[in-house]
N, C-alpha and C positions, 0 to 999 in steps of 0.2 A: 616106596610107592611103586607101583607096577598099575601098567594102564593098558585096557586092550580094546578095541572091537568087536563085542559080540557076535558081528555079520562077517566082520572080515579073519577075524583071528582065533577062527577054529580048530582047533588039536585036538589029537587024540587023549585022552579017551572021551572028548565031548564030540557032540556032532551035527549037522545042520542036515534036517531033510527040508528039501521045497520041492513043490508038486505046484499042478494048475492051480488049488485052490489056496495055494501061499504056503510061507514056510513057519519051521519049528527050530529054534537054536536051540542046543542044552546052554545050560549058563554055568551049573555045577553037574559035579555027580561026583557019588559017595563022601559029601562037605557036610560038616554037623552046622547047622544054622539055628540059632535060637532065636533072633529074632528080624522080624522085616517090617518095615516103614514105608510110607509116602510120604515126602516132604515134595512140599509146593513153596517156594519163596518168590515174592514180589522181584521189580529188577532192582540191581542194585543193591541187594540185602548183603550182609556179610552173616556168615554163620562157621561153627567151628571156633578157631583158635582155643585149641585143647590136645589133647592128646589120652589116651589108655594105656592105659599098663597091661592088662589081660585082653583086653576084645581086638578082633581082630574084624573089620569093618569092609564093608563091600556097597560101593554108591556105583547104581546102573542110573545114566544119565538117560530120561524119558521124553523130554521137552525141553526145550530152552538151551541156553547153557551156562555154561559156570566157569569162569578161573580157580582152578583149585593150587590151593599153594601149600608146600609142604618142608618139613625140614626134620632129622632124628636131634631129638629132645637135649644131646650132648653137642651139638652143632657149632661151632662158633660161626660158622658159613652163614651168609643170609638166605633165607627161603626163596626155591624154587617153584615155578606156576605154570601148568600145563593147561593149556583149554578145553574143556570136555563137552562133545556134540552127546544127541542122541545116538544110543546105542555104547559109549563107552562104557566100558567098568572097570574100577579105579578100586585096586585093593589099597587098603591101610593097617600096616603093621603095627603091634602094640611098640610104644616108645615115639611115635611117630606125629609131630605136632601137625593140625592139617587144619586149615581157613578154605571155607568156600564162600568165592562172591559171585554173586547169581549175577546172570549177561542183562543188556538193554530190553531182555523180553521177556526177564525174569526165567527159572528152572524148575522142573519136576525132575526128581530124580526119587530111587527106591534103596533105601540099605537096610542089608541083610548082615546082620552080625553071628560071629561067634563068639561066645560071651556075654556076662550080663549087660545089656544095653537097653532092657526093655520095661515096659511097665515101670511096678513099683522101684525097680533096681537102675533106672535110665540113667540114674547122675552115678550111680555105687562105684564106676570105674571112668569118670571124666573127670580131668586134670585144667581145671583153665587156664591159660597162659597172656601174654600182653598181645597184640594181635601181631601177627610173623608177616599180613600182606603189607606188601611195597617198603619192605625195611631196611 
């Protein structure tokens, strides 16, 4: 799991222009994405507890927030849970078991995959697992 800032933790080769009329972050550049979502969760929801074998996942926190909790699928370790504001984005590598529980004001967040995750193929690379939060 790797987590960053879109506003604060800009690198090269991405780039942030702001001007009077407001700004523009990149998020990627030259990243193959095949597919992107809006997921809206009520509060309190848990979602996730699963993992990919091929996709490789990217959730931009839009609203709300979320404990995401995360742990690699050979782990004997217990999962680990980072907090994610608006504006984070929270890559997830394939192997990588991942629960997200939406905050007291509920979450929007957008993921953008690489790999089948989409349409008719949404389930063809999900793994369900026992839930990994608070264990």
């Amino acid at each position: 799991m790797k987590i960053k800032n879109i506003w604060k933790d800009v690198k090269e080769p991405l780039e942030l222009h702001t001007d009077e009329r407001g700004s523009i972050v990149d998020l990627f550049y030259n990243e193959d994405i095949n597919h992107v979502a809006m997921v809206t969760s009520e509060p309190s929801v848990i979602r996730g507890n699963h993992y990919h074998k091929h996709t490789k996942q990217y959730t931009l926190i839009t609203n709300g927030s979320l404990q995401y909790w995360y742990k690699q699928i050979d782990s004997n370790q217990k999962a680990k849970m980072i907090t994610a504001q608006p504006g984070d984005l929270i890559t997830t590598c394939p192997y990588e078991i991942h629960a997200l529980l939406s905050g007291d004001k509920g979450s929007e967040f957008i993921v953008l995959t690489r790999g089948q995750r989409g349409g008719k193929d949404y389930e063809s690379d999900t793994f369900r697992v026992n839930s990994i939060i608070n264990e």
